[in-house]
PDB file with one MODEL, atoms N, CA, C and O in Angstrom:
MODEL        1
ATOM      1  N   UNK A   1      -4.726 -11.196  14.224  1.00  0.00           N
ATOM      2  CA  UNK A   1      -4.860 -11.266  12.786  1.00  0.00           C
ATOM      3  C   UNK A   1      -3.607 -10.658  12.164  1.00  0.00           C
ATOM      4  O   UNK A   1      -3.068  -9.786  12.846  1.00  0.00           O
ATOM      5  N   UNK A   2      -2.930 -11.024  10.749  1.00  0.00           N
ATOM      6  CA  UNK A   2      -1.884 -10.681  10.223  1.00  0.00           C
ATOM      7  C   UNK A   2      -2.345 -10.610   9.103  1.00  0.00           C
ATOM      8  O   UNK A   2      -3.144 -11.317   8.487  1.00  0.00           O
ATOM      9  N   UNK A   3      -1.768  -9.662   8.849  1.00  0.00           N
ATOM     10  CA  UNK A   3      -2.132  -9.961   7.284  1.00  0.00           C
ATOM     11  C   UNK A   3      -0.459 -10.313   6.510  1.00  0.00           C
ATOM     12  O   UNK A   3       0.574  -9.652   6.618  1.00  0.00           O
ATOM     13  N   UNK A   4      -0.686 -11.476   5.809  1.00  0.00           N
ATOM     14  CA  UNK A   4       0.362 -12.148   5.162  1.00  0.00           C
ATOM     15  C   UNK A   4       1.007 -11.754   3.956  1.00  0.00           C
ATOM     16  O   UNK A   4       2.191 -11.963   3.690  1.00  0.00           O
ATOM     17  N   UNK A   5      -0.198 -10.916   2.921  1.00  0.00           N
ATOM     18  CA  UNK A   5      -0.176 -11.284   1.417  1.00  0.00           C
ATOM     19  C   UNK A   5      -0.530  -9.771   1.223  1.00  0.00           C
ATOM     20  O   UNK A   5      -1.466  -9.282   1.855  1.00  0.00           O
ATOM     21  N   UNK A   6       0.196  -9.050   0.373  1.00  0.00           N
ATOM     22  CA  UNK A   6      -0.921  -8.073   0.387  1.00  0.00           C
ATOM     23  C   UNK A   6      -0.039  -7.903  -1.871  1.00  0.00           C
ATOM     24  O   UNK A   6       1.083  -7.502  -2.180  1.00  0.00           O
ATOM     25  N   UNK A   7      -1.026  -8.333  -2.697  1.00  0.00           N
ATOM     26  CA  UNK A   7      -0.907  -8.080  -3.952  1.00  0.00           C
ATOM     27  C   UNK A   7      -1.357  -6.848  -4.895  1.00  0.00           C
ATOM     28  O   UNK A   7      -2.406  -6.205  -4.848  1.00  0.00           O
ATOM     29  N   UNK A   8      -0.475  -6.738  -5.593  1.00  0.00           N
ATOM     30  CA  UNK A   8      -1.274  -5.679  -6.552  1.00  0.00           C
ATOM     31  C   UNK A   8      -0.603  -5.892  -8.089  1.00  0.00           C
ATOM     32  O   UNK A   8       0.559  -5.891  -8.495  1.00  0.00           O
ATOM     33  N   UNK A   9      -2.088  -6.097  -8.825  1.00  0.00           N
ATOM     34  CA  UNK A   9      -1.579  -6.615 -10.516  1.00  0.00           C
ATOM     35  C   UNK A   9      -2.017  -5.351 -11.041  1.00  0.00           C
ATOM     36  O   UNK A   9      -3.183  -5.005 -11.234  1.00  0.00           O
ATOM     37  N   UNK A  10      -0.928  -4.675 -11.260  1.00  0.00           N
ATOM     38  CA  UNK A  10      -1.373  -3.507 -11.911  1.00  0.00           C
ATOM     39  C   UNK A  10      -1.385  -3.395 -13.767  1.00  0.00           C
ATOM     40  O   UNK A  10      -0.427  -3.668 -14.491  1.00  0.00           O
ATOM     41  N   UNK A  11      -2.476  -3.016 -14.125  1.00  0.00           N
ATOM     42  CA  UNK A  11      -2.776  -2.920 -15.426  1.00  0.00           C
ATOM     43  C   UNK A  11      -2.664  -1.722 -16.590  1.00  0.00           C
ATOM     44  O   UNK A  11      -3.475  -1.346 -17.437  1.00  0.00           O
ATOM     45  N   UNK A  12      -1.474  -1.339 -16.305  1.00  0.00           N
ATOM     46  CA  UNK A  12      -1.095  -0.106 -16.914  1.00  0.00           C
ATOM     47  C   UNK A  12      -0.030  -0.625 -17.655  1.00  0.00           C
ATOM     48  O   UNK A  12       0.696   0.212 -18.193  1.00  0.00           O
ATOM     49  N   UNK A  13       0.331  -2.221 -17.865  1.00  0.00           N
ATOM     50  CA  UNK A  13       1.275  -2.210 -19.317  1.00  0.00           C
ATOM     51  C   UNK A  13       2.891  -1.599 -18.768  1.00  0.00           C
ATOM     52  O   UNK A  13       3.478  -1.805 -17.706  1.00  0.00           O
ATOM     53  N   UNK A  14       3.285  -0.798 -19.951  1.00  0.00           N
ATOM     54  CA  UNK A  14       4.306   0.139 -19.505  1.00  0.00           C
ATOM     55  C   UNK A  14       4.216   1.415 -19.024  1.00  0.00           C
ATOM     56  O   UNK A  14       5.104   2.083 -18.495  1.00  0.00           O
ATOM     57  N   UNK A  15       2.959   1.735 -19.269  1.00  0.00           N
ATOM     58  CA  UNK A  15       2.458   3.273 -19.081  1.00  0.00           C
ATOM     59  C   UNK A  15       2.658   3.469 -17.873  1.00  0.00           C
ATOM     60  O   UNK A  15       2.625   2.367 -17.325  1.00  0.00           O
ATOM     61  N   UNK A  16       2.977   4.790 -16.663  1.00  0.00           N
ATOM     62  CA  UNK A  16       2.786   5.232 -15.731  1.00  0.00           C
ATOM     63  C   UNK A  16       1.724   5.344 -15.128  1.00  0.00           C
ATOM     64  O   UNK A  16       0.750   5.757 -15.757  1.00  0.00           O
ATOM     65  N   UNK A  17       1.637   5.113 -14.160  1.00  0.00           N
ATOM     66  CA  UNK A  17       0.067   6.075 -13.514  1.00  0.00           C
ATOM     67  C   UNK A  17      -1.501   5.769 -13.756  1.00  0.00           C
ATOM     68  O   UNK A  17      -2.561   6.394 -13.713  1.00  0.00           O
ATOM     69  N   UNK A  18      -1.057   4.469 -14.035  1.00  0.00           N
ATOM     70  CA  UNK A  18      -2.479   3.520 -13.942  1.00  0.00           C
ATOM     71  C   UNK A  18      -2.764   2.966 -13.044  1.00  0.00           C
ATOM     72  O   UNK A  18      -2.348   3.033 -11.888  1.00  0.00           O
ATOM     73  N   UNK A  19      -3.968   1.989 -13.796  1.00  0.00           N
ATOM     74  CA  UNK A  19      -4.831   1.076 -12.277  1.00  0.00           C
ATOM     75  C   UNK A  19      -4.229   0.192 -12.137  1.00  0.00           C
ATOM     76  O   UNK A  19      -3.223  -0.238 -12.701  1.00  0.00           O
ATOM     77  N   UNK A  20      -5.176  -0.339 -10.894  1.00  0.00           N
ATOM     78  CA  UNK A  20      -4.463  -2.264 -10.585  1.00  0.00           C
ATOM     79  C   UNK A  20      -5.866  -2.550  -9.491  1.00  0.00           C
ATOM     80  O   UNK A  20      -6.764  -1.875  -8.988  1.00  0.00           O
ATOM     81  N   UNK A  21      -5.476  -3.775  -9.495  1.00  0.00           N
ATOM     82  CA  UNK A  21      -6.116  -3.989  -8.105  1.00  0.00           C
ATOM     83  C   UNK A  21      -5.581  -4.591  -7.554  1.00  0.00           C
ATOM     84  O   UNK A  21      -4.914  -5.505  -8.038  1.00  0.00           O
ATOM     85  N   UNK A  22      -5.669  -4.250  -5.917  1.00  0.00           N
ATOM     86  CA  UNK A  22      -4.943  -5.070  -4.206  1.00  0.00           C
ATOM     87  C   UNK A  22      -5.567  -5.524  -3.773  1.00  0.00           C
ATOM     88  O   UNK A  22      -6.618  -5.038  -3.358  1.00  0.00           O
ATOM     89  N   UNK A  23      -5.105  -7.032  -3.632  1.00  0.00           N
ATOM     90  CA  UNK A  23      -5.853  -7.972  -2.961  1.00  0.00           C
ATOM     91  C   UNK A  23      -4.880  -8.142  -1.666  1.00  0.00           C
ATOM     92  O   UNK A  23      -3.670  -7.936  -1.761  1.00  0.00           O
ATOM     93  N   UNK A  24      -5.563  -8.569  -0.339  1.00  0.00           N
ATOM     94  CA  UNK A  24      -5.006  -8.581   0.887  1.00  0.00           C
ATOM     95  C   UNK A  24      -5.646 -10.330   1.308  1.00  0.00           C
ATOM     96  O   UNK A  24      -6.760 -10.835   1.163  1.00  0.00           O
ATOM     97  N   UNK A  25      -4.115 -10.963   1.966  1.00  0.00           N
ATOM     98  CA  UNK A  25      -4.596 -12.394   2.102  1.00  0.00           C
ATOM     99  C   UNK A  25      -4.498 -12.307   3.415  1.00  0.00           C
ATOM    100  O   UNK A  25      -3.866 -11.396   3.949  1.00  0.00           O
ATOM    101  N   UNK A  26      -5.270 -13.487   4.253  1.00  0.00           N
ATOM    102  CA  UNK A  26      -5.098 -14.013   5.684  1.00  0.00           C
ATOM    103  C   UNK A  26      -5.264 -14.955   5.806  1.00  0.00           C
ATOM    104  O   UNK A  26      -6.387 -15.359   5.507  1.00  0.00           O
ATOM    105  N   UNK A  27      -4.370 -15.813   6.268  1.00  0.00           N
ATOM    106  CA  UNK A  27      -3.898 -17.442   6.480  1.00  0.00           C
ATOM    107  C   UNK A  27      -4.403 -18.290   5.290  1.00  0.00           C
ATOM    108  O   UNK A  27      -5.086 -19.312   5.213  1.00  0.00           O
ATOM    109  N   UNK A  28      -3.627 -17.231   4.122  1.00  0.00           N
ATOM    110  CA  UNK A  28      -4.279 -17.714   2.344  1.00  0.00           C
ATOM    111  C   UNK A  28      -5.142 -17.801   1.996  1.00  0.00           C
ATOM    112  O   UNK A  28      -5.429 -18.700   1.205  1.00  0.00           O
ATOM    113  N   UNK A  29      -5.931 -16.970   2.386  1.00  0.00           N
ATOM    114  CA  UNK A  29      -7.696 -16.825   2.093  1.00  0.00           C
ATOM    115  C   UNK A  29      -7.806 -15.300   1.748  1.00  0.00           C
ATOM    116  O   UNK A  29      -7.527 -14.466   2.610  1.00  0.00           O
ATOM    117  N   UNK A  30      -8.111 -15.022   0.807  1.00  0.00           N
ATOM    118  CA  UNK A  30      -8.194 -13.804   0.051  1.00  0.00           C
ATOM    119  C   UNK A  30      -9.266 -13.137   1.080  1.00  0.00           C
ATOM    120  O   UNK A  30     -10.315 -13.754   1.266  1.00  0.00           O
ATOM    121  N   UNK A  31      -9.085 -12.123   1.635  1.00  0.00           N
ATOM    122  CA  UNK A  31      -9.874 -11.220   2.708  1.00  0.00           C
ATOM    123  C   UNK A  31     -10.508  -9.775   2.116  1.00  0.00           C
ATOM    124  O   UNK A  31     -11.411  -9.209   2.733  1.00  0.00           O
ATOM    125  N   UNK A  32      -9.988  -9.260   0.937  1.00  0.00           N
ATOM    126  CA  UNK A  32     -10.317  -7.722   0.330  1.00  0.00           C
ATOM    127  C   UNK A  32      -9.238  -7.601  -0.834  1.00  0.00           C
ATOM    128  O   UNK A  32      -8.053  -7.874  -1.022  1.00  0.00           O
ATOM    129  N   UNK A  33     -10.524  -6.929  -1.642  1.00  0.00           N
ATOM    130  CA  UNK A  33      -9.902  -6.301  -3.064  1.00  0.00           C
ATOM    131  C   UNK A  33     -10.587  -5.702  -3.628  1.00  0.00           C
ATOM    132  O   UNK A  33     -11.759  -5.906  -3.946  1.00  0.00           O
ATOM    133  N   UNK A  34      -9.821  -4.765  -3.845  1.00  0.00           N
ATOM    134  CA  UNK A  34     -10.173  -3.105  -4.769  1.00  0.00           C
ATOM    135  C   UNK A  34      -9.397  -2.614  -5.597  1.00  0.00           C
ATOM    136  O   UNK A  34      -8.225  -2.984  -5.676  1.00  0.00           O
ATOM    137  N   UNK A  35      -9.927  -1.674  -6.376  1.00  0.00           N
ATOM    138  CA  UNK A  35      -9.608  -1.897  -7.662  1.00  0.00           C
ATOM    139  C   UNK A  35      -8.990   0.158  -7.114  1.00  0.00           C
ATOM    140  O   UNK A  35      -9.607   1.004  -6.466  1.00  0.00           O
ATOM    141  N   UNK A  36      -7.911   0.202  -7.619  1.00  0.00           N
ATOM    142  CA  UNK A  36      -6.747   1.871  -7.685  1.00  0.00           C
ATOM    143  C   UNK A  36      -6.850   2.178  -9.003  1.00  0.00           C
ATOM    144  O   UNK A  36      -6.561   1.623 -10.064  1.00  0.00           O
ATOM    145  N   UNK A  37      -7.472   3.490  -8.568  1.00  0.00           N
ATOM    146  CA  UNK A  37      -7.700   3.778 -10.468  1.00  0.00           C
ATOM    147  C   UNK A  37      -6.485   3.988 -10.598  1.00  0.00           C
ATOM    148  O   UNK A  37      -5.927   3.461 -11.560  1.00  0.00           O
ATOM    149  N   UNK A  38      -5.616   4.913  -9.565  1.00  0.00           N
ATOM    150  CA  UNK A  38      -4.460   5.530 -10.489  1.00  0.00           C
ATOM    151  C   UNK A  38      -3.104   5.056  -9.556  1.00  0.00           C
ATOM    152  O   UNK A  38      -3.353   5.075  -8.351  1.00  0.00           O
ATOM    153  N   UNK A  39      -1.893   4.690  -9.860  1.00  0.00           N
ATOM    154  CA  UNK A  39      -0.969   4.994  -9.082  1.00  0.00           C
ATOM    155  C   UNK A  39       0.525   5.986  -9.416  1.00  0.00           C
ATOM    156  O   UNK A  39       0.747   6.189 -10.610  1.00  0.00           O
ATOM    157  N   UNK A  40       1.224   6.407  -8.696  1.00  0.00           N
ATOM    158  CA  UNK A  40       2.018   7.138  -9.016  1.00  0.00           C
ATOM    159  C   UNK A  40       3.064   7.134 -10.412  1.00  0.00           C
ATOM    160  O   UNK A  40       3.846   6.224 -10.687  1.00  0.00           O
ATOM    161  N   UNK A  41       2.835   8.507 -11.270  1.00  0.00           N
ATOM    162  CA  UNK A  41       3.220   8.417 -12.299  1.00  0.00           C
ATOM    163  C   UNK A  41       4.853   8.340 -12.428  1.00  0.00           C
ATOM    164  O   UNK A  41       5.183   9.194 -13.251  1.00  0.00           O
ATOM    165  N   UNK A  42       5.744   7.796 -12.039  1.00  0.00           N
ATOM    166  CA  UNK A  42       6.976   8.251 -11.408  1.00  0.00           C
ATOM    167  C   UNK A  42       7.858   6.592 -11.439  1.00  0.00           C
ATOM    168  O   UNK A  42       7.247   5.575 -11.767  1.00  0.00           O
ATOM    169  N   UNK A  43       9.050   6.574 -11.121  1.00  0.00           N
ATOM    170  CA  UNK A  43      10.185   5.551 -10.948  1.00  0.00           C
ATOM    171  C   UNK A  43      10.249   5.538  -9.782  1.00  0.00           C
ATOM    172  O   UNK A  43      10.507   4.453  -9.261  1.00  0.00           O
ATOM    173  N   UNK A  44      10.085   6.474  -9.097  1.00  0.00           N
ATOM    174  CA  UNK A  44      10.754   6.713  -7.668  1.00  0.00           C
ATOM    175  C   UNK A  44       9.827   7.766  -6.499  1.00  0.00           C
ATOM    176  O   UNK A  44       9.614   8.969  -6.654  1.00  0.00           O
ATOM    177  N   UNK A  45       9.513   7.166  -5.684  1.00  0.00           N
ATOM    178  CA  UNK A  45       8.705   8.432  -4.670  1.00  0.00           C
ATOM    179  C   UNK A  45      10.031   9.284  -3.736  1.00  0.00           C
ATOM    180  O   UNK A  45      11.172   8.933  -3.436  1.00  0.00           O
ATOM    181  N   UNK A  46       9.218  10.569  -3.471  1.00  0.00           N
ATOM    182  CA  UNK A  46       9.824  11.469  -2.694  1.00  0.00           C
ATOM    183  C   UNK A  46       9.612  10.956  -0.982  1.00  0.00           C
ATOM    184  O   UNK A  46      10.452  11.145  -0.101  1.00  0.00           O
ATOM    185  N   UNK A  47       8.651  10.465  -0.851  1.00  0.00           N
ATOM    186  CA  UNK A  47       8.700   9.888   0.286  1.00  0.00           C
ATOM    187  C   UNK A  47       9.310   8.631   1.111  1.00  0.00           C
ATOM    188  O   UNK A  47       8.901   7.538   0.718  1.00  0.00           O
ATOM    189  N   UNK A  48      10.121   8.618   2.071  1.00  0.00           N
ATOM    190  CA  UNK A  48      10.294   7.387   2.825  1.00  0.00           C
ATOM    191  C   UNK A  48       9.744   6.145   3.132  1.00  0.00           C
ATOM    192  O   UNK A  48       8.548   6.435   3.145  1.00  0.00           O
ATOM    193  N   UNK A  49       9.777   5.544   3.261  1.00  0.00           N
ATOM    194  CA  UNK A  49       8.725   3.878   3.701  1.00  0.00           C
ATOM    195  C   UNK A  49       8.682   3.779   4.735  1.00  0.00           C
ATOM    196  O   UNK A  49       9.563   3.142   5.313  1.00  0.00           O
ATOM    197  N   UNK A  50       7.570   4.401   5.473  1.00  0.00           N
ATOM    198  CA  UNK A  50       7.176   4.154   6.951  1.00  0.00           C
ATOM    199  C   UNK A  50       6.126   3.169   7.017  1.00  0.00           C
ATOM    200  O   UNK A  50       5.092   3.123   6.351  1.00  0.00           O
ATOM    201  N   UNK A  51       6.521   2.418   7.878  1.00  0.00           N
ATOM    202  CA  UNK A  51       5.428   1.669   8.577  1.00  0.00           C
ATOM    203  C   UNK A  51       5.063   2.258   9.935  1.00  0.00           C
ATOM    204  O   UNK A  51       5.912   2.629  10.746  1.00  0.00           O
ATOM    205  N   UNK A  52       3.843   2.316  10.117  1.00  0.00           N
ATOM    206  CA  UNK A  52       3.251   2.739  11.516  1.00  0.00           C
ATOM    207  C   UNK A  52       2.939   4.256  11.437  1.00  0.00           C
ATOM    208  O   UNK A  52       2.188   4.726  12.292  1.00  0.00           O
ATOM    209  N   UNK A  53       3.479   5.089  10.437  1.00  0.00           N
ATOM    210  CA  UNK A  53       3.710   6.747  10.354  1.00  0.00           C
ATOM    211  C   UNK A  53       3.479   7.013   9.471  1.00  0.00           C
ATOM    212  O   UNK A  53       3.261   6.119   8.653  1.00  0.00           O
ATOM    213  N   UNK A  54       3.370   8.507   9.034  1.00  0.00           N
ATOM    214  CA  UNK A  54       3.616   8.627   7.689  1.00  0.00           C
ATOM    215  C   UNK A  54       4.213  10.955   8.023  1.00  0.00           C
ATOM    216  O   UNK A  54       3.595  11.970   8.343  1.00  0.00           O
ATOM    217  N   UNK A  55       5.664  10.610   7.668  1.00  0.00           N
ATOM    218  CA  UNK A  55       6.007  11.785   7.966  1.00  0.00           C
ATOM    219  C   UNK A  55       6.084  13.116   7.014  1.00  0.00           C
ATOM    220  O   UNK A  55       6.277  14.319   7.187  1.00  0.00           O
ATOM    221  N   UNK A  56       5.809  12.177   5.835  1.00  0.00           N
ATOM    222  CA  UNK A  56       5.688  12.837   4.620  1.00  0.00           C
ATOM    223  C   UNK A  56       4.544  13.573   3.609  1.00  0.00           C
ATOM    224  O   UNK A  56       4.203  14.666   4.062  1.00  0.00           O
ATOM    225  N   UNK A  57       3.955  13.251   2.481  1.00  0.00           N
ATOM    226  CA  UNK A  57       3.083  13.391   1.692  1.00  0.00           C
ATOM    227  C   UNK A  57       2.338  11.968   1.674  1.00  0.00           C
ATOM    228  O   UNK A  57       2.728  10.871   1.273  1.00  0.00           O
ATOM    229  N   UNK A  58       0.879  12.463   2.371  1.00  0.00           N
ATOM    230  CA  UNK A  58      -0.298  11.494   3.012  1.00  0.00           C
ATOM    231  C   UNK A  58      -0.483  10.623   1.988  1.00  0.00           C
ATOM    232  O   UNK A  58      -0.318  11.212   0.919  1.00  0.00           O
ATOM    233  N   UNK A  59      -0.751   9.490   1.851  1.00  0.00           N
ATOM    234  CA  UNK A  59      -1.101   8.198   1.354  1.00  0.00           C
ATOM    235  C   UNK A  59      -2.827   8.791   0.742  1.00  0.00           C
ATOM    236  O   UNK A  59      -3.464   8.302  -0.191  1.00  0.00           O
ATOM    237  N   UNK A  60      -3.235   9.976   1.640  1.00  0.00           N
ATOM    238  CA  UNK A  60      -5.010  10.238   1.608  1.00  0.00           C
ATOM    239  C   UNK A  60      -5.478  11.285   1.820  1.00  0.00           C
ATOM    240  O   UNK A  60      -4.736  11.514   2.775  1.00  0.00           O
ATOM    241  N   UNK A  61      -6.049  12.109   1.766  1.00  0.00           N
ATOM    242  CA  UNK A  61      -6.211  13.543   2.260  1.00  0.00           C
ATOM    243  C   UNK A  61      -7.254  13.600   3.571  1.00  0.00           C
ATOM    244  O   UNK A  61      -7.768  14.568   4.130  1.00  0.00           O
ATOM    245  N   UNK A  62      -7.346  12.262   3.811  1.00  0.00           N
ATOM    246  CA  UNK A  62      -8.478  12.004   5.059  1.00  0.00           C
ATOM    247  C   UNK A  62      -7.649  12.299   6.066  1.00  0.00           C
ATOM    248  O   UNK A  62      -8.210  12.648   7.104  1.00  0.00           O
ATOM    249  N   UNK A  63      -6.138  12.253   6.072  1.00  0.00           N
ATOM    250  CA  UNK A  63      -5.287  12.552   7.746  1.00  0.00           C
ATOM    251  C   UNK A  63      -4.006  13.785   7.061  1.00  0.00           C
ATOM    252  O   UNK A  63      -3.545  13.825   5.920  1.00  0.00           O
ATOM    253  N   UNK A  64      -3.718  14.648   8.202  1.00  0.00           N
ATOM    254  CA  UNK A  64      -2.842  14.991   8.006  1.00  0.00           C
ATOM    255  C   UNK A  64      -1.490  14.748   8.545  1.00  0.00           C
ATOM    256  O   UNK A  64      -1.242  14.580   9.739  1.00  0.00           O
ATOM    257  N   UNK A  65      -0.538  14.741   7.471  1.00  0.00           N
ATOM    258  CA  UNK A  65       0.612  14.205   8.258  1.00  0.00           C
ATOM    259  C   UNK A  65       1.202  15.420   9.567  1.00  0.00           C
ATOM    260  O   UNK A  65       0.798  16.582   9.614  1.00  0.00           O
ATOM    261  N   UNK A  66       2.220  14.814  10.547  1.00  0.00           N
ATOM    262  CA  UNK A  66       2.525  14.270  10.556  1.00  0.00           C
ATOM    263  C   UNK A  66       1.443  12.982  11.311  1.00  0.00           C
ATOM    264  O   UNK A  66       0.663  13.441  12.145  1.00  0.00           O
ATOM    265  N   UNK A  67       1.358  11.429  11.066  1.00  0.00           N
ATOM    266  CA  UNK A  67       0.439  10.473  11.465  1.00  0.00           C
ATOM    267  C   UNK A  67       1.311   9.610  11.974  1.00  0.00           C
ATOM    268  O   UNK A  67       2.382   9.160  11.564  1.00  0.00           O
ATOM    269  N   UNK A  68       0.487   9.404  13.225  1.00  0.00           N
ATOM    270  CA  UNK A  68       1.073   7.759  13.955  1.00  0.00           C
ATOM    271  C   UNK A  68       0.105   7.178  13.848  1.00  0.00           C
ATOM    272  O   UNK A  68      -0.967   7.777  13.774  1.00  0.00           O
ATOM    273  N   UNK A  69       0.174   6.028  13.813  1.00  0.00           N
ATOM    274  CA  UNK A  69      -0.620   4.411  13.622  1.00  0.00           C
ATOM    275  C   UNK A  69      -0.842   4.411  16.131  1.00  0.00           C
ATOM    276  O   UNK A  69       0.041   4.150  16.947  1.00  0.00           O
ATOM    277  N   UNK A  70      -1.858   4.685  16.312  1.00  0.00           N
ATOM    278  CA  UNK A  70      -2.024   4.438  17.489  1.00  0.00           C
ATOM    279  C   UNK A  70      -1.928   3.175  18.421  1.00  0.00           C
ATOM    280  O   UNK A  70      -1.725   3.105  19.633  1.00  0.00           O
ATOM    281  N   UNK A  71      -2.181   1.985  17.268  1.00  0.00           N
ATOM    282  CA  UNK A  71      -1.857   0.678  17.703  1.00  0.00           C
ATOM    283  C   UNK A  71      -1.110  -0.412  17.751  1.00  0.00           C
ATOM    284  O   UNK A  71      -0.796  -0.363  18.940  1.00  0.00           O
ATOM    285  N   UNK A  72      -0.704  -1.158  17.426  1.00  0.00           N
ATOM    286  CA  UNK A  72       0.443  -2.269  17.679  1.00  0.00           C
ATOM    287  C   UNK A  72       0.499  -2.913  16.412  1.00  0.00           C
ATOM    288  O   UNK A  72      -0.288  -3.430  15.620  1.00  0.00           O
ATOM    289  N   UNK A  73       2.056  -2.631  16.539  1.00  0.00           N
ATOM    290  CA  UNK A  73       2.025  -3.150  14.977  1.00  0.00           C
ATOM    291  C   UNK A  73       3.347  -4.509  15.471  1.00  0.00           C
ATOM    292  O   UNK A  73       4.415  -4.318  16.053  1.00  0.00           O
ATOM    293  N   UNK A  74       2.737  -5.866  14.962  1.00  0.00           N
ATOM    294  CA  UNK A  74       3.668  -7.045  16.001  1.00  0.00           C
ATOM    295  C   UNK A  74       4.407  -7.437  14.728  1.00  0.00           C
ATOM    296  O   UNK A  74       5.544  -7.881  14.887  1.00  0.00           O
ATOM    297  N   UNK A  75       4.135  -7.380  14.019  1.00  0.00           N
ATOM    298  CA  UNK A  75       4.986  -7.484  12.361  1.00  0.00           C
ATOM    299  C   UNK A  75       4.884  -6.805  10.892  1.00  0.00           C
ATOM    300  O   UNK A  75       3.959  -6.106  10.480  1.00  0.00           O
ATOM    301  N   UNK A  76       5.835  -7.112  10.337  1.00  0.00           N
ATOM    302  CA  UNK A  76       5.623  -6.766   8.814  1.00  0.00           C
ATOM    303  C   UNK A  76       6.751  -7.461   8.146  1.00  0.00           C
ATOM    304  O   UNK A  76       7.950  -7.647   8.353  1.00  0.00           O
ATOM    305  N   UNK A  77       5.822  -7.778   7.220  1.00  0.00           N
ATOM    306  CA  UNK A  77       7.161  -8.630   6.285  1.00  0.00           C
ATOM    307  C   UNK A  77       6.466  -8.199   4.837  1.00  0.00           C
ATOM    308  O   UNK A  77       5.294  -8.203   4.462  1.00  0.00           O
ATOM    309  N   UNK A  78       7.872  -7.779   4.108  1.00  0.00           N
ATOM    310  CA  UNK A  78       7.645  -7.162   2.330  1.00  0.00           C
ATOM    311  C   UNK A  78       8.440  -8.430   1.950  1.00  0.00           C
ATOM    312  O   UNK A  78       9.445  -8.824   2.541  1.00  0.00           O
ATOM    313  N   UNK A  79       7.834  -9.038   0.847  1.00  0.00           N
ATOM    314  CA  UNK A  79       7.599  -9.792  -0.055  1.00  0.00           C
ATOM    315  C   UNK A  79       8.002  -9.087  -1.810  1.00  0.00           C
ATOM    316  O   UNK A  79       6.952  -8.628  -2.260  1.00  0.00           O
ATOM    317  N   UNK A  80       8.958  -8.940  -2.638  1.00  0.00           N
ATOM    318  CA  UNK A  80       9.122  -8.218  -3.433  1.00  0.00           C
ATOM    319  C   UNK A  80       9.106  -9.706  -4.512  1.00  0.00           C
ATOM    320  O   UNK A  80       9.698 -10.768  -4.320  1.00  0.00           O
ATOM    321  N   UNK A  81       8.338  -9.370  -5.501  1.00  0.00           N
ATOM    322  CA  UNK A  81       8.374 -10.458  -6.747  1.00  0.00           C
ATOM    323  C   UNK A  81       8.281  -9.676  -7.956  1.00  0.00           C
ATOM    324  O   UNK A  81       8.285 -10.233  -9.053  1.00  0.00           O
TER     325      UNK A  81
ENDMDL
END
């Protein structure tokens, strides 16, 4: 399984630090979507863009960093629009 698509229409206008919701596609079939009350109030994060890790400030307070992804990761492709 891959996931292909992963969207987010966020509804905060110009304002900072609002909602949206992410929808995640697979072989163009909409698979999950939820609604982010808030996202970062900011231009720019302090953190790096890891895929598979996260060496920085947690995405969640459910793990602590530092985190590895234990399983196989066979791609990723970012899509910027």
């Amino acid at each position: 399984m891959t996931i292909q698509q992963f969207d987010f229409d966020y509804e905060g206008g110009k304002e900072l630090g609002k909602s949206g919701t992410a929808s995640i596609f697979i072989d163009d079939k909409k698979v999950a979507e939820g609604k982010i009350e808030k996202t970062v109030a900011g231009r720019f994060g302090i953190d790096t863009f890891g895929v598979g890790g996260d060496s920085g400030q947690p995405v969640t307070f459910d793990y602590t960093p530092p985190f590895a992804f234990k399983g196989d990761l066979k791609e990723v492709q970012i899509k910027l629009k």
